[in-house]
ZALUM-81853 format. One line per 2 residues: number of its first residue (from 1); their letters; for each residue x, z, y of C-alpha. Coordinates in Angstrom, 1 decimal, padded with zeros to 4 digits. Layout:
REM ZALUM-81853
NUM) A) X/Z/Y; ...
//
This chain:
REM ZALUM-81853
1) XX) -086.9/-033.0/-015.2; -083.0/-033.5/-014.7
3) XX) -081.4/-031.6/-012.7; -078.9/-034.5/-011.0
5) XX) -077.4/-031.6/-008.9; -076.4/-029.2/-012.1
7) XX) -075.2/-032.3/-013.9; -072.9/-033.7/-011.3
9) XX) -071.2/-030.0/-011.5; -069.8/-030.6/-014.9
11) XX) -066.4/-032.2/-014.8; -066.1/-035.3/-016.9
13) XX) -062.8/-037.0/-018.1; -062.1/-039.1/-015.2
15) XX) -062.2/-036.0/-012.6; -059.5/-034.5/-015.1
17) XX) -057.9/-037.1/-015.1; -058.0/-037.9/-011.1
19) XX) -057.0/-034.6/-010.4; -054.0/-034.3/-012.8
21) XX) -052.9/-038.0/-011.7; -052.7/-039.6/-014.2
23) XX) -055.4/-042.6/-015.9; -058.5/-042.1/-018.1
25) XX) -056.8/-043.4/-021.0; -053.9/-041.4/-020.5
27) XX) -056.1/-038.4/-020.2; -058.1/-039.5/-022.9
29) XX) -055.0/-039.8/-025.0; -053.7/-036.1/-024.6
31) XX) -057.2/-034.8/-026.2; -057.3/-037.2/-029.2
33) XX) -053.5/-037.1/-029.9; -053.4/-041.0/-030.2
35) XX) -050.4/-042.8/-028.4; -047.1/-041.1/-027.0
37) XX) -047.7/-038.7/-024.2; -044.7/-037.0/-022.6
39) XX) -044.9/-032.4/-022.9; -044.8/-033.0/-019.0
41) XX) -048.0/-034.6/-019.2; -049.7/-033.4/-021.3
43) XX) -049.2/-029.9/-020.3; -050.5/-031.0/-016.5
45) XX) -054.1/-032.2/-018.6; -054.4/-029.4/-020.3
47) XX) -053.8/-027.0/-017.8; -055.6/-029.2/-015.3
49) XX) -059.0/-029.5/-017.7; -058.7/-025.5/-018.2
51) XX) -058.8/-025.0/-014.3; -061.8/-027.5/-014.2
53) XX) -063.8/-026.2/-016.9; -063.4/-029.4/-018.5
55) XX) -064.6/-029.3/-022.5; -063.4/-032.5/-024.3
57) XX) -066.1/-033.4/-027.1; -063.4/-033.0/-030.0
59) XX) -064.1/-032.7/-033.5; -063.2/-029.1/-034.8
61) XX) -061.1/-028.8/-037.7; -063.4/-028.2/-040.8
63) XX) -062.5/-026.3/-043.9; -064.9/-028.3/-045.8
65) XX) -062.8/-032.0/-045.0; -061.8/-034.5/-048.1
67) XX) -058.0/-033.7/-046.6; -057.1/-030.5/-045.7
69) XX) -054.1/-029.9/-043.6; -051.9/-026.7/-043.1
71) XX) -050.0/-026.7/-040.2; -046.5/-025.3/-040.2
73) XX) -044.9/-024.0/-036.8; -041.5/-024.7/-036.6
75) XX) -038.8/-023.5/-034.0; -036.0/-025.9/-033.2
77) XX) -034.1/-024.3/-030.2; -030.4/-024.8/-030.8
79) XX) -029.7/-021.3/-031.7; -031.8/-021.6/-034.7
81) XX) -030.3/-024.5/-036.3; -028.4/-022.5/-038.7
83) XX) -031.4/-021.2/-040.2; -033.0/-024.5/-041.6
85) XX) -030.8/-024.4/-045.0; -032.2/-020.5/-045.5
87) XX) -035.9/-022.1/-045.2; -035.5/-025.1/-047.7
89) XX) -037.0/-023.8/-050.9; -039.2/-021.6/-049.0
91) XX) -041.0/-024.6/-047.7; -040.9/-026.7/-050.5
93) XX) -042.6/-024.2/-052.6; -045.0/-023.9/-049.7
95) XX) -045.8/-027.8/-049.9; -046.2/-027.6/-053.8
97) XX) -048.4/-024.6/-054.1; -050.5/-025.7/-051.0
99) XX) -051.0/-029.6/-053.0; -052.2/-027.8/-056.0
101) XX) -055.2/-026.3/-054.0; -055.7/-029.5/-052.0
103) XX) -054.3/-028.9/-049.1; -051.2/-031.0/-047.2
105) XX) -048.5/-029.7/-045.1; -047.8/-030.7/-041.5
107) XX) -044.7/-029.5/-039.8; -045.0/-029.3/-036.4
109) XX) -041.9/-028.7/-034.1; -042.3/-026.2/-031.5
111) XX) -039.7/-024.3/-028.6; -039.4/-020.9/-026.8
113) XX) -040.4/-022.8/-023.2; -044.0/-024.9/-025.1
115) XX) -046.8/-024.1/-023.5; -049.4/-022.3/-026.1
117) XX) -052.5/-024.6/-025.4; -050.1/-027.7/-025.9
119) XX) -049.1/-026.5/-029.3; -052.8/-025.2/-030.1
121) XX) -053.9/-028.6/-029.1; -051.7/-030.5/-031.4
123) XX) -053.0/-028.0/-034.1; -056.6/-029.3/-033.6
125) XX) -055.9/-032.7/-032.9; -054.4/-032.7/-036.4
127) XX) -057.3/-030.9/-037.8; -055.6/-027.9/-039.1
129) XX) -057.7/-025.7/-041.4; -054.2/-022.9/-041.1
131) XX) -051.2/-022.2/-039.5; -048.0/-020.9/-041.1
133) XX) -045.6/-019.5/-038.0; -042.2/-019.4/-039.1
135) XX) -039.6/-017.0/-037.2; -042.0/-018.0/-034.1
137) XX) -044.2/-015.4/-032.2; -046.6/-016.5/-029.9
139) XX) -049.3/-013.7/-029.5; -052.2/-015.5/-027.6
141) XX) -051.9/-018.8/-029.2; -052.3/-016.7/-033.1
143) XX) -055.1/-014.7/-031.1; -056.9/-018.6/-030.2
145) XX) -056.2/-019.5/-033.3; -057.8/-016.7/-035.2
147) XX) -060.7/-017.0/-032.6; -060.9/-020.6/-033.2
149) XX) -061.6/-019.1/-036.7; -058.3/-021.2/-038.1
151) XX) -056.4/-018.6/-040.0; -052.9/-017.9/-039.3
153) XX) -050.0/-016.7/-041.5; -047.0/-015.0/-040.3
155) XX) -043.8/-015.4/-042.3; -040.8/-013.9/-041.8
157) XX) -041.5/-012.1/-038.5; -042.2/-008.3/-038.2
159) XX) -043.2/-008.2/-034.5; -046.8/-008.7/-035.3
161) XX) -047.2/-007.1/-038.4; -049.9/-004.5/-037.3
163) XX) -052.1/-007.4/-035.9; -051.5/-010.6/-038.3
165) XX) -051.1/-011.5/-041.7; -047.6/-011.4/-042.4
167) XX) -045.4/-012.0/-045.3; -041.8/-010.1/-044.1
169) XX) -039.2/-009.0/-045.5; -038.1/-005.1/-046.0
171) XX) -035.2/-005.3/-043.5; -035.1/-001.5/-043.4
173) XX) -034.6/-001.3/-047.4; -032.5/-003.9/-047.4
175) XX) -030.1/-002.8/-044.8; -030.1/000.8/-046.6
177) XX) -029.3/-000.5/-050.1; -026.4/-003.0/-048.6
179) XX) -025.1/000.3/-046.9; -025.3/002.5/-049.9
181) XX) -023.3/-000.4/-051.8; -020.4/000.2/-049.5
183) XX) -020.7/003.9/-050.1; -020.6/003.8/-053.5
185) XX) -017.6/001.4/-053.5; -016.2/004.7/-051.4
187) XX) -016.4/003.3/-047.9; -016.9/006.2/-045.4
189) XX) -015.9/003.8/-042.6; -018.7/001.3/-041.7
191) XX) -019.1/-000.6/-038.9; -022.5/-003.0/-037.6
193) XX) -022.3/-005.9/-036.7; -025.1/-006.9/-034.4
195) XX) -026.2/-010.2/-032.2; -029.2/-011.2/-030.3
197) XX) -031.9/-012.3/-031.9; -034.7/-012.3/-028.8
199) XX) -037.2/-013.9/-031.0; -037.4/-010.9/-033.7
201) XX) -036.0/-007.7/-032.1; -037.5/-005.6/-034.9
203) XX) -035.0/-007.2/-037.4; -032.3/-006.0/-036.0
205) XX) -033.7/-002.7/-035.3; -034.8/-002.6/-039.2
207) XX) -031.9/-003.3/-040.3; -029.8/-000.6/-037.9
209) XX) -031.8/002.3/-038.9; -031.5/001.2/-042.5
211) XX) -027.5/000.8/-042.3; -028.3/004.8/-040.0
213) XX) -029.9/006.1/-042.8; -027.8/005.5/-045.6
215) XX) -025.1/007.0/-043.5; -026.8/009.9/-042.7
217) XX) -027.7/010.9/-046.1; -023.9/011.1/-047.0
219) XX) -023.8/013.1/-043.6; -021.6/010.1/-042.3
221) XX) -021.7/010.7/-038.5; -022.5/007.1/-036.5
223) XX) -019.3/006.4/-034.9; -019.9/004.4/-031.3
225) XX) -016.6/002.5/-031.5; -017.8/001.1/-035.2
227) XX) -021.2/-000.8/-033.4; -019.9/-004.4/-032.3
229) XX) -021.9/-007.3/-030.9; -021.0/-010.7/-032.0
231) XX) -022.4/-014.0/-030.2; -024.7/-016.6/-033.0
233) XX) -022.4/-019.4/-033.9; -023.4/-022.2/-031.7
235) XX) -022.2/-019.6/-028.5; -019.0/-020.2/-026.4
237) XX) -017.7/-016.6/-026.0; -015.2/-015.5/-028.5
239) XX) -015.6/-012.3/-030.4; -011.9/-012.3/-031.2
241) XX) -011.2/-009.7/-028.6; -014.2/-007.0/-029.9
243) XX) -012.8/-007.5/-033.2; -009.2/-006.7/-032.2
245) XX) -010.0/-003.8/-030.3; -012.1/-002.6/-033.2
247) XX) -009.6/-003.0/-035.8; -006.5/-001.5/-034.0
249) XX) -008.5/001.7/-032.7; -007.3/004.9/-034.3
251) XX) -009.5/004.9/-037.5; -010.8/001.5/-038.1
253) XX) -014.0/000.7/-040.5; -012.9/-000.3/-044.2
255) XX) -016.3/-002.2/-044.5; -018.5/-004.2/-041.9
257) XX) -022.3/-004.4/-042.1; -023.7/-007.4/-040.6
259) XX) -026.9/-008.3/-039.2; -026.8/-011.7/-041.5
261) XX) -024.5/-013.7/-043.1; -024.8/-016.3/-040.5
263) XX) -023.2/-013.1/-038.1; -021.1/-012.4/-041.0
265) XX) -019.4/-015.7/-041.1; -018.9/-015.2/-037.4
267) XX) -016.4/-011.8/-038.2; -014.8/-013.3/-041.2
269) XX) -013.5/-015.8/-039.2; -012.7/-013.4/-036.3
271) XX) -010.9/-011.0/-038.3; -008.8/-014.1/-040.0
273) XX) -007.8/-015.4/-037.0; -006.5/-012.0/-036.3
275) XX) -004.6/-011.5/-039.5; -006.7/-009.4/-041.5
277) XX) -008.2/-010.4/-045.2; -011.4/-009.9/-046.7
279) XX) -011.7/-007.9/-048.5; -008.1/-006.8/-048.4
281) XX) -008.1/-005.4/-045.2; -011.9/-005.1/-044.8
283) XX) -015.0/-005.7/-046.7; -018.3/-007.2/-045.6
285) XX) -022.1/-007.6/-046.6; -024.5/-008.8/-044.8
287) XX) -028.6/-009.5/-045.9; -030.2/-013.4/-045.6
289) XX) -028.5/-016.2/-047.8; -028.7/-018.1/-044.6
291) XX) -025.8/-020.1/-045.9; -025.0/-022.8/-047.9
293) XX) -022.7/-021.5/-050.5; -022.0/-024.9/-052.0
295) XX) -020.4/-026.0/-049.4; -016.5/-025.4/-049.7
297) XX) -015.7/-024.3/-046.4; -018.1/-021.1/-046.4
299) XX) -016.3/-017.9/-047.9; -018.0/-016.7/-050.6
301) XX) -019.9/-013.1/-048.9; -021.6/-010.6/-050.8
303) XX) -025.5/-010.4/-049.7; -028.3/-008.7/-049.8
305) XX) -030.3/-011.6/-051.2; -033.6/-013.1/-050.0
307) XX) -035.7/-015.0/-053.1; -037.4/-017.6/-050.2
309) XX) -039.1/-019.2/-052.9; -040.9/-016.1/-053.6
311) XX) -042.0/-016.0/-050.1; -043.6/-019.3/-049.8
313) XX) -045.8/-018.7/-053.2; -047.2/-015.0/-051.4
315) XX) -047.5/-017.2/-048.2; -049.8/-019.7/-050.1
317) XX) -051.7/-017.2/-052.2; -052.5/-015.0/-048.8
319) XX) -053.7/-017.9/-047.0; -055.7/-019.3/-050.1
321) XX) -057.0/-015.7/-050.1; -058.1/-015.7/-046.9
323) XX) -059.7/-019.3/-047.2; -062.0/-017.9/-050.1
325) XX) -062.9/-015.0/-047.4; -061.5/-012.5/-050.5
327) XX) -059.3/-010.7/-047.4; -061.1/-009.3/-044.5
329) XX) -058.3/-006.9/-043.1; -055.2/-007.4/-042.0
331) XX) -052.5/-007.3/-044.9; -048.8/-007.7/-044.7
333) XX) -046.1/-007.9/-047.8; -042.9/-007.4/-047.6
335) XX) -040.4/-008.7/-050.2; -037.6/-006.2/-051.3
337) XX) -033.9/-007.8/-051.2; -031.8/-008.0/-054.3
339) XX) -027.7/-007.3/-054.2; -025.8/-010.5/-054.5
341) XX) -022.3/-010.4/-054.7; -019.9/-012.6/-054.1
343) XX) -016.6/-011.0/-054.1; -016.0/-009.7/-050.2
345) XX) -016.5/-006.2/-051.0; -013.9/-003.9/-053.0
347) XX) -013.3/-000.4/-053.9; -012.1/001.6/-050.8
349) XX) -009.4/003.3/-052.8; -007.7/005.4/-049.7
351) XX) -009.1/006.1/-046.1; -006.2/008.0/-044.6
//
């Protein structure tokens, strides 16, 4: 016997879709992905069918489909624009290595404000087998995901490390070894460069104690006056003024480390604008190659070099890895940096 009572409890589409005002087709559209619906709406249906208890009868994503799709998570906030030159090879080599297992790339565009069940949505509604998260954290949409059993793959963000597969890179190393270049060029002086990077804290704080440490071994004390804050590129405020008061301070640094060269690009152009040369006056190194050094209007800086290509083929291999179920723990790898220079640091031949 039915039970008409039990029955009538269970929310259907059109109650979703009465209660978050909108149509049945429009709320049927939001679960399928078919047609253009606006974030605004879509977020109310989710959020509206969650509340409800509303389950949509969608077909999971299976690994065992003709096409398999990887999805990649993409940020494109403003202050990350600088960044998509830097991940160029890295995804290409993603795109290749994933064909020749048989699986397609889909790049799906995400911000810091998206709601995590819109952007776990679009992941099933485009039948995902994986996810690679670029930069982006999200901690309970990767814990959905991985409970959805759809395997995600970190790259290039440390913040999750201990609870995520993650390909990273050794920040702390490289900071250290890009420090330890300055001192054995016979730079006592050196200063950081910082800027905020709210996304990945732990990069910055990698790569301080890795600039600390090479210092410290030299018994180089950390001089206050020689830690500077710059603003990303795409801000308003001019560092002109930091750099000024750092420069004409009783002992000014010989050599600036900078959090990347996209920060280092930023002081170069500071301390030009000034009237100081690099590196005449000053020398710099920063880690990344998030550059374009082809292009003739970016000065040629000396970094501690990132092989991205070599990230995308461990990204690929972990994830094909876990596919064939051959990883059942968390593993993270992180690739070592390599000295590339460029010409913006010299021989500190006096410090008096």
């Amino acid at each position: 016997m039915i039970n008409k009572h039990s029955d009538k409890s269970v929310p259907k589409l059109k109650d979703v879709a009465a209660e978050a005002n909108v149509s049945p087709t429009t709320a049927s559209m939001v679960f399928t992905g078919k047609g253009r619906i606006s974030e605004k709406t879509t977020t109310a249906v989710l959020e509206t069918a969650e509340r409800m208890g509303y389950i949509h009868p969608i077909r999971k994503p299976t690994r065992k489909s003709k096409i398999g799709r990887v999805a990649l998570l993409m940020l494109i906030d403003k202050e990350w624009t600088f960044i998509w030159y830097f991940l160029n090879e890295m995804i290409a080599r993603i795109e290749l290595d994933l064909q020749k297992i048989g699986l397609n790339t889909v790049i799906i565009p995400v911000s810091h404000n998206e709601k995590d069940k819109v952007i776990y949505q679009k992941i099933i509604n485009l039948e995902c087998q994986a996810v690679f998260s670029i930069h982006f954290g999200n901690d309970s949409l990767f814990s959905r995901l991985e409970n959805a059993e759809i395997p995600v793959i970190l790259i290039l963000n440390n913040n999750y490390q201990d609870k995520y597969f993650s390909i990273c890179v050794d920040d702390f190393q490289g900071a250290y070894e890009g420090t330890r270049h300055l001192l054995n060029l016979g730079h006592t002086k050196i200063g950081f460069v910082d800027t905020s990077r709210e996304d990945l804290p732990i990069l910055s704080t990698d790569r301080y104690y890795g600039y600390r440490k090479a210092l410290e071994e030299e018994k180089i004390e950390i001089q206050k006056d020689y830690l500077i804050s710059c603003p990303s590129g795409l801000s308003s405020v001019n560092p002109d003024g930091n750099f000024q008061t750092l420069m004409k301070g009783s002992s000014p640094p010989t050599a600036l480390f900078c959090l990347d060269d996209e920060i280092a690009l930023q002081s170069w152009s500071s301390l030009t604008r000034i009237g100081y040369t690099i590196p005449g006056d000053i020398s710099i190194i920063a880690p990344g190659d998030v550059l374009d050094y082809s292009k003739p209007y970016i000065p040629e800086i000396t970094t501690m070099h990132i092989d991205m290509k070599y990230v995308g083929r461990l990204a690929v291999d972990m994830l094909n890895n876990r596919l064939s179920n051959s990883l059942n723990t968390v593993h993270v790898l992180k690739v070592k940096q390599q000295l590339l220079s460029r010409g913006s640091c010299r021989k500190c031949c006096s410090e008096t």
